[in-house]
N, C-alpha and C positions, 0 to 999 in steps of 0.2 A: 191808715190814718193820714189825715189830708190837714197841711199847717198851711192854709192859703195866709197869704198879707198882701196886699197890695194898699198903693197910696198912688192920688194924682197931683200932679204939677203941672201950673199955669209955667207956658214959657214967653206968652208975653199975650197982649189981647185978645187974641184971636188962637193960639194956638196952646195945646197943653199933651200932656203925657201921664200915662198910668204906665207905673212898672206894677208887676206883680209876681209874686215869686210862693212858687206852688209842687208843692213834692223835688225841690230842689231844681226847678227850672225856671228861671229869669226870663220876664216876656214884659217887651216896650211896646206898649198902644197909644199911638198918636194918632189926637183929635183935630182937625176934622179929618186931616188924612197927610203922610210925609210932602212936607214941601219940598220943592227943587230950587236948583240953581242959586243965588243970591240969596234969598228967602232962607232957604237951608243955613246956609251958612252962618247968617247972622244969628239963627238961633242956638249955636253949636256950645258957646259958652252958658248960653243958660240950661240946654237938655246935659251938661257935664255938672250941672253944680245939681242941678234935681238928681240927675241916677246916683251922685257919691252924696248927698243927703237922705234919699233911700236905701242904701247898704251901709250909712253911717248906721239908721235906724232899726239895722238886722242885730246891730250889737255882735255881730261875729266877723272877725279877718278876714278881711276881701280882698284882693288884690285884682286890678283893671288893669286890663292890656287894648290899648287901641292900637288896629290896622291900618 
């Protein structure tokens, strides 16, 4: 049995993200495709407040570790 969820997030005009979390595995699709360099970066505060508003919305204890 398959509990797919997924939700997407505008991370700012032009760019957005689907998490989607399916037999216990967490997967980030970012449209229209990952930015680089600068670009990247500025978006980094908002692709962090969509993914912890998306495991807010799993209602289960999550803990995030970034590298």
């Amino acid at each position: 049995m398959s509990l797919a969820y997924s939700k997407t997030h505008k991370l700012d005009r032009r760019f957005s993200v689907e998490f989607a979390l399916d037999n216990g595995q967490l997967e980030a699709r970012r449209s229209p495709h990952v930015p680089k360099g600068r670009k990247a970066r500025s978006l980094i505060p908002s692709y962090r407040k969509a993914r912890d508003e998306f495991l807010a919305s799993l209602d289960v204890p999550t803990l995030v570790i970034e590298l």
